[in-house]
C-alpha positions as CSV (number, residue, x, y, z in Angstrom):
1,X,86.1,94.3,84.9
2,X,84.8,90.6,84.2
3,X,81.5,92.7,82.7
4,X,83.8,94.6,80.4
5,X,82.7,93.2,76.7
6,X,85.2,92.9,74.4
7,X,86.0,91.4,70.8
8,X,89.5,89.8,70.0
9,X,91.2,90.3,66.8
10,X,92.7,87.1,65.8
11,X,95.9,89.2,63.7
12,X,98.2,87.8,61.7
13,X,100.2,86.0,64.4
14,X,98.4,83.0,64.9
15,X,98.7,80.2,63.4
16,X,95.6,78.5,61.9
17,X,95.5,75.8,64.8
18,X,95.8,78.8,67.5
19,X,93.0,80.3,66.3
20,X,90.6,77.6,66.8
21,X,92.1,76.9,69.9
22,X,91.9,80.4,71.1
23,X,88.4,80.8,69.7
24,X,86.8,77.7,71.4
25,X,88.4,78.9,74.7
26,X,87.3,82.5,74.3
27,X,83.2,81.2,73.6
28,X,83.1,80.4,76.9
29,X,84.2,83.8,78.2
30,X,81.0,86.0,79.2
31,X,82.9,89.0,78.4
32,X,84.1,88.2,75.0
33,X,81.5,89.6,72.7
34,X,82.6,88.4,69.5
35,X,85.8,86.8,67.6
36,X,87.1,88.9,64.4
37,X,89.6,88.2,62.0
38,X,91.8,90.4,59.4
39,X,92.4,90.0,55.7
40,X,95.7,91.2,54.1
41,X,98.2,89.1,52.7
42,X,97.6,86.4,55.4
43,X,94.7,83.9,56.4
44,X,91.8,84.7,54.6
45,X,88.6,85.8,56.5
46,X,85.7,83.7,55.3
47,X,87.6,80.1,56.1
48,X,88.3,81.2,58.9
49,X,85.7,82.1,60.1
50,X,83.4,79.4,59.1
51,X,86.0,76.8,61.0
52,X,85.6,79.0,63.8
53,X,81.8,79.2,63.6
54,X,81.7,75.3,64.3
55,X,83.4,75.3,67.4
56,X,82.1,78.1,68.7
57,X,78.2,78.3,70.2
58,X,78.0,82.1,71.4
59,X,80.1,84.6,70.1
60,X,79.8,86.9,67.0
61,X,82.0,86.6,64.6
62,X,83.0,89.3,62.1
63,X,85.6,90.4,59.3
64,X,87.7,92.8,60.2
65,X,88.3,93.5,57.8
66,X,87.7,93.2,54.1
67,X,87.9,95.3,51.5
68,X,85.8,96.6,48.6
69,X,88.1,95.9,46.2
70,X,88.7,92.5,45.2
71,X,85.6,91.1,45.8
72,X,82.0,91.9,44.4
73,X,79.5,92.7,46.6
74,X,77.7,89.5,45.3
75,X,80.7,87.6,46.5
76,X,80.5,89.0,49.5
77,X,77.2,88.8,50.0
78,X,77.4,84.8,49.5
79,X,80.2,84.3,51.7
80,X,78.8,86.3,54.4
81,X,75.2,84.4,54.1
82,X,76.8,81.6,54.3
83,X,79.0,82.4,57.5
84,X,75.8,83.7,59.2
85,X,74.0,80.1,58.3
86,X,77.1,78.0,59.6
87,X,76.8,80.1,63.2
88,X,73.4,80.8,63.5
89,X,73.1,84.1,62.5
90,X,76.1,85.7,64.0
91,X,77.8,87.2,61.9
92,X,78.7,91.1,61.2
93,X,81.0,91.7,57.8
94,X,83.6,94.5,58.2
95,X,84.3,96.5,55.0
96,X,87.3,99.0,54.2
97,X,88.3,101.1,51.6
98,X,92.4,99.0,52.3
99,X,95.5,101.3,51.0
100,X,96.5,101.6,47.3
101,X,100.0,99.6,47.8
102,X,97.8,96.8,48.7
103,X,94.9,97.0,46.2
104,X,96.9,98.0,43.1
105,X,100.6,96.0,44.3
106,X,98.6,92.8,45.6
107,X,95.5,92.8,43.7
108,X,96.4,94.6,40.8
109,X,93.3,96.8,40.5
110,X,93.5,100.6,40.6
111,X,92.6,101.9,43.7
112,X,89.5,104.7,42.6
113,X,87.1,106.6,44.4
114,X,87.3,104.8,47.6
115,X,84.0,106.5,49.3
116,X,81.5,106.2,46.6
117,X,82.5,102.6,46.3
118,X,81.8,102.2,49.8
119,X,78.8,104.2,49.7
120,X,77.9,101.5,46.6
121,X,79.1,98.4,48.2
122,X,76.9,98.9,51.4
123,X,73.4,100.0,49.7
124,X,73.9,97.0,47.4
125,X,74.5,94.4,49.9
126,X,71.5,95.7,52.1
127,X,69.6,94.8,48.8
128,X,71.7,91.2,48.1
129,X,70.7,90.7,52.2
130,X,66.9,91.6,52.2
131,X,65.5,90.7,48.7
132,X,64.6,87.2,48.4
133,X,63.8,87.5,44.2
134,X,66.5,88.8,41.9
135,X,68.5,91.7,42.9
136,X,68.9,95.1,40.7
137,X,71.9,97.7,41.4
138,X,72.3,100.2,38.9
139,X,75.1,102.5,40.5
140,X,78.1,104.5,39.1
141,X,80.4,101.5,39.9
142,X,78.6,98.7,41.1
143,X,76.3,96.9,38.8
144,X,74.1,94.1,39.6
145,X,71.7,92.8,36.9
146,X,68.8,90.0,37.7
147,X,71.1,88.6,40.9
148,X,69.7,85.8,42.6
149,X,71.1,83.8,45.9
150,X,69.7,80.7,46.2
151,X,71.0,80.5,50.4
152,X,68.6,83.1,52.1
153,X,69.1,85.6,54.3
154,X,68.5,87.3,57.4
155,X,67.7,91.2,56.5
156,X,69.7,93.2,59.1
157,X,72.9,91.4,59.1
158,X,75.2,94.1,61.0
159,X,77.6,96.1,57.9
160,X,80.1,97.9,60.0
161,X,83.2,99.8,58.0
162,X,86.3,100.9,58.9
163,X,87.1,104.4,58.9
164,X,90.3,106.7,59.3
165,X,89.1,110.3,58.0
166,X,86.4,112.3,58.6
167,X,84.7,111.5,54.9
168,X,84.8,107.8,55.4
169,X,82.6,108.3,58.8
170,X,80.1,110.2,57.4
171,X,79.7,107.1,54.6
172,X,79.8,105.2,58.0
173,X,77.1,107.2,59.7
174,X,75.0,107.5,56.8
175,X,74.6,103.9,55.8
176,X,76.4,101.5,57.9
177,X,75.3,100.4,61.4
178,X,78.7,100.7,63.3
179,X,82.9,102.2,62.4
180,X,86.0,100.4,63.5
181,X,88.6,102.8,64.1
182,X,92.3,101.8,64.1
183,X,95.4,104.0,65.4
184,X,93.4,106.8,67.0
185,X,94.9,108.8,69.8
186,X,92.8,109.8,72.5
187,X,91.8,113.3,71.3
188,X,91.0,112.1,67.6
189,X,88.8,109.5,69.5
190,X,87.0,111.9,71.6
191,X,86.7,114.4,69.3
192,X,85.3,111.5,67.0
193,X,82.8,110.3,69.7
194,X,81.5,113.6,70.0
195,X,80.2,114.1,66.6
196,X,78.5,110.3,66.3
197,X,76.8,110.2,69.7
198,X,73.7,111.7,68.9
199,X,73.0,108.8,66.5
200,X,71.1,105.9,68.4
201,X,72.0,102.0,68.1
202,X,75.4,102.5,66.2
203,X,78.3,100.9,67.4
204,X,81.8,102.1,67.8
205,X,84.8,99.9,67.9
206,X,88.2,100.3,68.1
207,X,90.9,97.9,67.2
208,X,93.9,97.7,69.4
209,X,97.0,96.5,68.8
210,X,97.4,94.1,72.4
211,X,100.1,92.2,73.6
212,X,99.9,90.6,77.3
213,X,102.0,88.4,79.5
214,X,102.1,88.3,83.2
215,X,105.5,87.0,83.5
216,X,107.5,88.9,80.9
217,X,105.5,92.4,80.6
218,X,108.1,93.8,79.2
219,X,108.2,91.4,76.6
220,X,105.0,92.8,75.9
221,X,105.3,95.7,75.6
222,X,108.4,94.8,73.3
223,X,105.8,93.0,70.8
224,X,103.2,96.0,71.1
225,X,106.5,98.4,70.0
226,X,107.4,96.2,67.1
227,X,104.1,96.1,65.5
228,X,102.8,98.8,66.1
229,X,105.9,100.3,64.3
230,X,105.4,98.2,61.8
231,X,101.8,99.2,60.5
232,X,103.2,103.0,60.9
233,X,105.9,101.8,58.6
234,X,104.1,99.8,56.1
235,X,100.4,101.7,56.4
236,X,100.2,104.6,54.4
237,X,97.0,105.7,55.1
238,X,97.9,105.2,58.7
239,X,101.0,107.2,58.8
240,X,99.5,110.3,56.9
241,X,97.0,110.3,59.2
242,X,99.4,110.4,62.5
243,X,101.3,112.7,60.5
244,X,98.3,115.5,61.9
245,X,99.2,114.6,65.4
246,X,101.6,115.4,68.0
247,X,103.1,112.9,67.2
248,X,104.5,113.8,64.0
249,X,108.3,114.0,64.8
250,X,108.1,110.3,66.3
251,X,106.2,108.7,63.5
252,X,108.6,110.3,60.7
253,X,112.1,108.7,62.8
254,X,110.1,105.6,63.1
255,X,109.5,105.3,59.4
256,X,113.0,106.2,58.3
257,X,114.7,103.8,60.6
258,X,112.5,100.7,59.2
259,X,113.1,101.3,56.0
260,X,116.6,102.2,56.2
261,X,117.5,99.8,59.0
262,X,114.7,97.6,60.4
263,X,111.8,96.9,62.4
264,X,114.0,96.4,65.5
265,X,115.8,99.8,64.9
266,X,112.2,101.1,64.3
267,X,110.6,100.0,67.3
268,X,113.1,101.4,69.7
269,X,112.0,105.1,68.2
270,X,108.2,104.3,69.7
271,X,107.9,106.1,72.9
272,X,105.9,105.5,76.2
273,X,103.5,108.1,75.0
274,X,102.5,106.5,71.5
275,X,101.9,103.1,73.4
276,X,99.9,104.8,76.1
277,X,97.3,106.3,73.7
278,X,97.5,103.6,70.7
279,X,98.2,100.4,72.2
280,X,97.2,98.0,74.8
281,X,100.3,95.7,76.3
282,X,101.8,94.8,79.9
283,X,100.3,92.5,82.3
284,X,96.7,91.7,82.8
285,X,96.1,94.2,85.0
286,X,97.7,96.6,82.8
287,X,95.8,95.7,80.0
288,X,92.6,96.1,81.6
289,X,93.2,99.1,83.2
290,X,94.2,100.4,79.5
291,X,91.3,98.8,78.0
292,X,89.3,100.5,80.2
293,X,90.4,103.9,79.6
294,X,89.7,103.7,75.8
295,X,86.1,102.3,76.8
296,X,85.5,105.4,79.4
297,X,85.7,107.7,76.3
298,X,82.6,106.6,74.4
299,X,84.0,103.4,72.7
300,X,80.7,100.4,72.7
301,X,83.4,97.6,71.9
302,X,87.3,97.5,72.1
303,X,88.6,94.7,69.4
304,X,92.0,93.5,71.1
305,X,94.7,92.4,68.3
306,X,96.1,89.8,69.7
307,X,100.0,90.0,69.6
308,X,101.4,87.2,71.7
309,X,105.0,86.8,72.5
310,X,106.9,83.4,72.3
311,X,107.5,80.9,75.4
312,X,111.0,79.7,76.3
313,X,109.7,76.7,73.5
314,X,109.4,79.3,71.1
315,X,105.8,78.8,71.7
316,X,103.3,81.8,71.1
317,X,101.8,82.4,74.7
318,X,98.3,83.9,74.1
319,X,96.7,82.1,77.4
320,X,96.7,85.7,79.0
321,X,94.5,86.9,76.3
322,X,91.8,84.8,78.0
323,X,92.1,86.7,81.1
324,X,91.3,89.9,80.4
């Protein structure tokens, strides 16, 4: 398993201090890939990721992700350059469309036409990353007139989006180099793997909600309950979307009892089943045995959310993470 390469999802959990302690520890891991952080209404992704890019020598580092909403792609484009200078070209931005509650509650921009605007967003930073003079974009939402960055670029930095419905991988397929996937059962993975195989040197990855301890599993598996219930509760986009699955009943009593009573009341409703085929959690040897699974069924890189639970200091434990 020590060949297994995976990425690590730095979450929301950490505090800023744990993640550059975590990400120096994990550059010296062979099998850690690449370091990728989240952007919601916590840290945000381009500080973060340029500290991390100067104590780190090896790994790629990647957003994971932002959206297309309340940034330009020219302000993108600029903080992603500039990320890829700081680590020496290792750097992969990670778009999504978001949900509305978050563009149009947080942001306050309406949330329209969510694939063309990715479509949009991708072709104009291939331009903003390949042309060295000024940059045109005339499309139906994005417009970029006489755009120039001073900081130059390498071409093919990696665009890889995130993707929940079968529209949104097409965009992916079409003009991005790789999909994250998020809270995909085993069949709606396969059945996804299926139909992007036949596409050469595009990379699939699947963020996974992980939570690890050796000496308190079940503690674990506690922590992978409770947030994984918590993006079904809060998610919109995720909840329609397990809505179409078997697990349908679950996912409805789940919702109803955070919002009428709590995340603890809601994470009890999560059953051994939902954690088998969403989430990663247990001991080290659990985890990699799980990890393992999700890899066997066409995934190139499994992007483990790191979910630590607390020491008897009321510390958060995320040594274990480094083991896998």
């Amino acid at each position: 398993m020590s060949s297994l390469k995976i990425g690590f999802s730095i979450g929301s959990l950490l505090r800023p201090k744990d993640v550059l302690s975590f990400s120096s520890l994990a550059d010296k891991k062979e099998n850690v890939d690449s370091i990728w952080t989240p952007e919601s209404w916590g840290k945000e992704a381009f500080s973060i990721l340029g500290a991390i890019s100067q104590i780190t020598e090896r790994v790629k580092l990647g957003t994971s992700i932002i959206n297309i909403y309340s940034r330009t792609p020219a302000t993108i484009a600029m903080g992603t350059i500039s990320i890829d200078e700081l680590s020496n070209n290792r750097m992969i931005v990670g778009l999504g469309a978001s949900t509305p509650a978050i563009i149009e509650n947080f942001h306050g921009i309406s949330y329209t036409d969510p694939l063309l605007r990715m479509k949009e967003y991708i072709q104009s930073l291939r331009l903003l990353f390949q042309t060295s003079n000024k940059t045109n974009y005339n499309g139906k939402i994005i417009k970029i007139k006489n755009f120039a960055i001073l900081e130059k670029s390498r071409g093919d930095i990696p665009i890889y989006i995130a993707a929940v419905n079968k529209k949104m991988i097409h965009i992916g397929l079409d003009y991005a180099d790789g999909l994250i996937f998020y809270l995909k059962p085993y069949k709606e993975i396969k059945d996804m793997i299926n139909c992007i195989n036949d596409k050469s040197n595009f990379r699939k990855c699947l963020v996974l909600i992980t939570s690890v301890s050796n000496k308190e599993p079940q503690k674990a598996k506690a922590r992978a309950a409770k947030t994984l219930a918590f993006y079904l509760s809060v998610g919109q986009i995720y909840y329609n979307f397990l809505l179409t699955t078997e697990f349908k009943r679950d996912i409805e009593e789940i919702f109803k009892e955070y919002h009428n009573h709590g995340i603890e009341r809601a994470s009890q409703n999560v059953t051994n089943k939902m954690l088998d085929e969403l989430v990663v959690y247990g001991s080290v040897n659990d985890c990699k045995h799980q990890i393992k699974r999700f890899k066997n069924l066409g995934i190139d890189l499994p992007i483990l959310q790191i979910n630590p639970i607390k020491d008897n200091n009321g510390e958060l434990n995320y040594k274990d993470f480094l083991e896998l």
